[in-house]
C-alpha positions as CSV (number, residue, x, y, z in Angstrom):
1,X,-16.5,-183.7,-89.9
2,X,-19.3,-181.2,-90.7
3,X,-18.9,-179.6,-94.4
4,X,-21.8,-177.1,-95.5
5,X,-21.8,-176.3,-99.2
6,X,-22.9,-173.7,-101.2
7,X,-26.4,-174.1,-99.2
8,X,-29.0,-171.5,-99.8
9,X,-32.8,-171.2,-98.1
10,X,-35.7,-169.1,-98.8
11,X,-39.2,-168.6,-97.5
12,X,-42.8,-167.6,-99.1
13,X,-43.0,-164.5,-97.6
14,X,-46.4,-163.4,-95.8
15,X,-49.6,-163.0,-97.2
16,X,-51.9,-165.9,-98.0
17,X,-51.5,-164.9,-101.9
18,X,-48.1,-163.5,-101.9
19,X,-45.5,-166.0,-104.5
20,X,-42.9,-163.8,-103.4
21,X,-39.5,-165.4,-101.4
22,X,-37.9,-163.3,-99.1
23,X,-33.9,-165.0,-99.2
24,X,-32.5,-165.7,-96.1
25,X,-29.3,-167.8,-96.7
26,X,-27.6,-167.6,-99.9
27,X,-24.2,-169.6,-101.0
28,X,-23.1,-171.0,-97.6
29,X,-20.0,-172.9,-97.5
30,X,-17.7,-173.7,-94.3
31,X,-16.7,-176.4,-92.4
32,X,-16.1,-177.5,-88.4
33,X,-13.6,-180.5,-88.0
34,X,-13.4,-182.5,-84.6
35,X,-13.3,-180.9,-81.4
36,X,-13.5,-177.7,-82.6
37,X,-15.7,-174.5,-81.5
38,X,-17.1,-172.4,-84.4
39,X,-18.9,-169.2,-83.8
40,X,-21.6,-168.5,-86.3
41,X,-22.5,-164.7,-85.4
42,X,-24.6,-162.3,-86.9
43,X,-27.3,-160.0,-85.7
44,X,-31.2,-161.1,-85.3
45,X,-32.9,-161.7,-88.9
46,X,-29.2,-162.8,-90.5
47,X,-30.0,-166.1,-90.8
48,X,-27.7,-168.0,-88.5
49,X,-30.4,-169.6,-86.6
50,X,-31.9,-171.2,-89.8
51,X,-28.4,-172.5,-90.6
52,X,-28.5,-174.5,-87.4
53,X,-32.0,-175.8,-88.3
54,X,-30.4,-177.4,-91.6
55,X,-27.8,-178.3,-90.1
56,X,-29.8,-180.1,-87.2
57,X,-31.8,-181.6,-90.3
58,X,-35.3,-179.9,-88.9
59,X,-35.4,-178.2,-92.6
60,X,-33.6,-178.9,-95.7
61,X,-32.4,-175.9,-97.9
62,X,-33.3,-175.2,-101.6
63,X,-30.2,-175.6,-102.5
64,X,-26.4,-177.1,-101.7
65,X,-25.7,-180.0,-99.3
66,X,-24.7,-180.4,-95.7
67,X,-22.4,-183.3,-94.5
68,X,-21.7,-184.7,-91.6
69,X,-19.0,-187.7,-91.5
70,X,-19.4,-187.9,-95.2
71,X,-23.9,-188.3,-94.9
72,X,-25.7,-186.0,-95.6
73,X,-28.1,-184.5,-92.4
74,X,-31.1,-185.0,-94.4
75,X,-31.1,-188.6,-93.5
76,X,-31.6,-189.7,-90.0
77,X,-28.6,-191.9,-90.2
78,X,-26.4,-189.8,-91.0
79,X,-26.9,-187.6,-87.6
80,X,-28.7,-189.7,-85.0
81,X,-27.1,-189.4,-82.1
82,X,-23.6,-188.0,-83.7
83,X,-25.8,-184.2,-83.4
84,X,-27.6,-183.0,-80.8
85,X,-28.9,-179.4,-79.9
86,X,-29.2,-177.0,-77.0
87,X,-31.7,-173.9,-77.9
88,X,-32.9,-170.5,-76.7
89,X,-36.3,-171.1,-75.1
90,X,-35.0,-173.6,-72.2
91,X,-38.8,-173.1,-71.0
92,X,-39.9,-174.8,-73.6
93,X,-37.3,-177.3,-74.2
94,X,-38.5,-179.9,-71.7
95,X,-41.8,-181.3,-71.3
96,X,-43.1,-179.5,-68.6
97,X,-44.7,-183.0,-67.5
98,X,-41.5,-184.1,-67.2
99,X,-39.2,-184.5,-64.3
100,X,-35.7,-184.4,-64.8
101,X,-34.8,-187.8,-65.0
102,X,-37.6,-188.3,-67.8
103,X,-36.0,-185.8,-69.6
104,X,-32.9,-187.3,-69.7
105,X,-34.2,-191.0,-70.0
106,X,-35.4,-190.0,-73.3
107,X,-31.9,-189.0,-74.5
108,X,-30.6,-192.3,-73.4
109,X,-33.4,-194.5,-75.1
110,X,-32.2,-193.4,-78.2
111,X,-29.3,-194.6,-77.6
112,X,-30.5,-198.2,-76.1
113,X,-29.4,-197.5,-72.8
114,X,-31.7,-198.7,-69.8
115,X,-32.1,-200.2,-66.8
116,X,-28.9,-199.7,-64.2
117,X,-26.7,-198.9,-66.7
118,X,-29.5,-196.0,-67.8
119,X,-29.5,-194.9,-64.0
120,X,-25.8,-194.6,-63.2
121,X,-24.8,-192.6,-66.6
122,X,-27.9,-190.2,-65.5
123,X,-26.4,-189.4,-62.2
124,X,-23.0,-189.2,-64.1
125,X,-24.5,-186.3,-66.4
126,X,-26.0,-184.4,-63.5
127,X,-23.2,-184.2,-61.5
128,X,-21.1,-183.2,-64.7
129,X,-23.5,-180.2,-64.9
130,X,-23.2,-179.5,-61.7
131,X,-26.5,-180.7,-60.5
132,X,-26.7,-183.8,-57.8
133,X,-29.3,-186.9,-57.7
134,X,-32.2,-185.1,-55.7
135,X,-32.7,-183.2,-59.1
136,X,-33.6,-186.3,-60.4
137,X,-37.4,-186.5,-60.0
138,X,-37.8,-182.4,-60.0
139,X,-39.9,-181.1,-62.4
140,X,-38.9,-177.7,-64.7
141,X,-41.0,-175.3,-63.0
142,X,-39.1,-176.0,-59.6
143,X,-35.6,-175.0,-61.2
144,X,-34.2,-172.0,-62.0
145,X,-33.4,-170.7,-65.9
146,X,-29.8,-171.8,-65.4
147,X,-30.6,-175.0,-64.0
148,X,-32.9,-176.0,-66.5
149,X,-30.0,-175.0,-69.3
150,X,-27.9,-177.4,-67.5
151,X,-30.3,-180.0,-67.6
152,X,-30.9,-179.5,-71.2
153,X,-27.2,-179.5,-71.4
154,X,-26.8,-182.8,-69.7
155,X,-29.4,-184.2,-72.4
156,X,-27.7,-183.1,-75.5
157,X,-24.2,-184.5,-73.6
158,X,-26.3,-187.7,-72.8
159,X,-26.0,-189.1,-76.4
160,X,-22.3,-188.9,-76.8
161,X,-22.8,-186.5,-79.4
162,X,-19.7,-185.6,-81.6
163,X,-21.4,-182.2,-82.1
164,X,-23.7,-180.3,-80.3
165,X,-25.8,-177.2,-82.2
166,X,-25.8,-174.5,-79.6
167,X,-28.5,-171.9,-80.8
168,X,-28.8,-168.7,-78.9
169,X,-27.9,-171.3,-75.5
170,X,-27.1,-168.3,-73.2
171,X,-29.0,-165.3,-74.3
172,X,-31.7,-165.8,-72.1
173,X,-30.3,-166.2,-68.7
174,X,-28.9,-163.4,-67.0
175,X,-25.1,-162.6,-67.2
176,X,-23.4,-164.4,-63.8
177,X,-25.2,-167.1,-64.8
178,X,-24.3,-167.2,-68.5
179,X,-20.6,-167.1,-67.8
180,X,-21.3,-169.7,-65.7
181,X,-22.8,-172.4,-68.6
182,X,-19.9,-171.0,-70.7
183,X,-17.5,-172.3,-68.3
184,X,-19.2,-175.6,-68.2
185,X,-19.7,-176.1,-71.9
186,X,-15.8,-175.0,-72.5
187,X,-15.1,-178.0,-69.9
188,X,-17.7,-180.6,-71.4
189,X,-16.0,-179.9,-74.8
190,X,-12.4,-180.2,-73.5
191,X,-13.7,-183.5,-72.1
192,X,-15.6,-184.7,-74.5
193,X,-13.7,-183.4,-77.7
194,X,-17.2,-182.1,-79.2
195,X,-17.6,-179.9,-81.3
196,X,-19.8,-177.1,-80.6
197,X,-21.6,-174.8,-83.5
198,X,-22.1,-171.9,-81.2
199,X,-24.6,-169.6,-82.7
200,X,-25.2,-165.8,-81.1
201,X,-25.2,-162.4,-81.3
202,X,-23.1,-162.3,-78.4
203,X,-19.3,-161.9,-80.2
204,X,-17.6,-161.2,-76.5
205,X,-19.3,-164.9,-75.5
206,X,-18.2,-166.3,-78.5
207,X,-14.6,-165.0,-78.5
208,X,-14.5,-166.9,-74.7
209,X,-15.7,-170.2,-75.6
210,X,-14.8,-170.6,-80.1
211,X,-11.5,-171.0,-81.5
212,X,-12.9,-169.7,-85.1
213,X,-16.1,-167.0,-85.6
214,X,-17.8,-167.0,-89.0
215,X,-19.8,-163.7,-89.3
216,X,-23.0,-164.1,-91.2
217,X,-24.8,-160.7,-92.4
218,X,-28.0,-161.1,-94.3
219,X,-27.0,-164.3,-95.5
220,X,-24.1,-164.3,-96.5
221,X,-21.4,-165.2,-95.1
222,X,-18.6,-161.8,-94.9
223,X,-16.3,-163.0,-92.5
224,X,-14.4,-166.2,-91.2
225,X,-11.2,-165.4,-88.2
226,X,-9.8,-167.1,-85.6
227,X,-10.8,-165.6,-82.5
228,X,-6.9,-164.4,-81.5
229,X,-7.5,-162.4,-84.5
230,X,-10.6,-160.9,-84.2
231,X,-9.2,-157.3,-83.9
232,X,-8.0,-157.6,-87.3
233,X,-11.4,-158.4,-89.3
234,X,-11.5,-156.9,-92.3
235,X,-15.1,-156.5,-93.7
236,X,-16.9,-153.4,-92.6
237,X,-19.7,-155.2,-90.7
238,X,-17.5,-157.2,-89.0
239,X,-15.9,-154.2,-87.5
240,X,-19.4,-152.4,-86.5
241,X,-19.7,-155.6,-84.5
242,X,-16.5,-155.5,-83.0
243,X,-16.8,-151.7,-82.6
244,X,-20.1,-152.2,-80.8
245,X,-18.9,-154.6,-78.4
246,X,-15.4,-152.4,-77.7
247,X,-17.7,-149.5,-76.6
């Protein structure tokens, strides 16, 4: 479904006459097939976060290619409404203009979905998140930080996605309440058969919700285990991760 090959990306590094690049993915190469949950962990600065960006099409890399369904993700047709993305910064994820059902309404446009139809499949989503219909015309100031990641949840579910890109979804909210999205993302993907590119820090969240982790580390990537076998990584980074989490 998703193949990423040999894909590097660098960036002019600061300073207004600095020609230096600082590298910060070199010779990617993995691939996610239907319905599966891969893990892409690595510590802040390792990259991992610009891999979903390419992979979301929001940048293109220097080098290598990234396909989904056999199209590459630099055209719009090859990932309009087959990816769709949940990020970090749920605050600024919605307009704040926006009430609920606007934010949602959008999703469906894209999709050509209006009128009744529109309205029923919106208080389908809500009540999958776990939200009911009087959510509908609040606005994201009234919610809390786990409501409004359920909302932009039920937005990236909205499109029928085959994949969703799931950047750094939980890190902000506190920890009942991230156990909680992971237990409704584990159930959306059962239902849905997405796949999910889960990308954190956070290996114990990861080793709940992915069936494979692929540990990135300044780039590169060391590392690729199921999750049943994470106690037996063999790079050296890899175990400081799992060390640091077993502490």
């Amino acid at each position: 479904m998703l193949k990423v090959e040999g894909v590097a990306k660098a960036y002019k590094k600061a300073g207004l006459f600095s020609r230096e690049r600082e590298q910060v993915l070199a010779d990617i190469h993995f691939a996610c097939d239907y319905g599966e949950c891969l893990g892409i962990i690595g510590e802040s600065g390792s990259g991992k976060s610009t891999l979903g960006r390419l992979v979301l099409g929001i940048e293109q890399p220097d080098r290598g290619s990234i396909l989904f369904e056999g199209e590459s993700v630099t055209k719009r047709r090859g990932r309009a409404g087959k990816i769709s993305a949940v990020f970090q910064d749920y605050t600024s994820s919605i307009n704040p203009f926006y009430t609920v059902e606007a934010a949602i309404m959008e999703s469906l446009r894209l999709i050509g979905m209006g009128g009744q139809e529109a309205s029923d499949k919106l208080d389908f989503l809500l009540d999958q998140v776990g939200l009911d219909r009087s959510y509908r015309q609040k606005h994201p100031h009234e919610l809390s930080g786990g409501e409004v990641q359920r909302v932009c949840i039920a937005r990236a579910v909205a499109t029928n996605p085959t994949c969703i890109v799931l950047d750094e979804a939980i890190s902000s909210l506190d920890g009942s309440v991230q156990m909680q999205v992971l237990q409704l993302l584990k159930q959306l993907g059962q239902t849905y058969r997405m796949s999910y590119l889960f990308i954190t820090h956070d290996l114990q969240a990861a080793a709940y919700l992915c069936d494979r982790v692929m540990i990135v580390h300044r780039g590169r990537v060391v590392e690729t285990v199921a999750v049943e076998q994470l106690k037996d990584v063999q790079s050296a980074y890899a175990r400081k991760l799992l060390g640091m989490v077993m502490l």
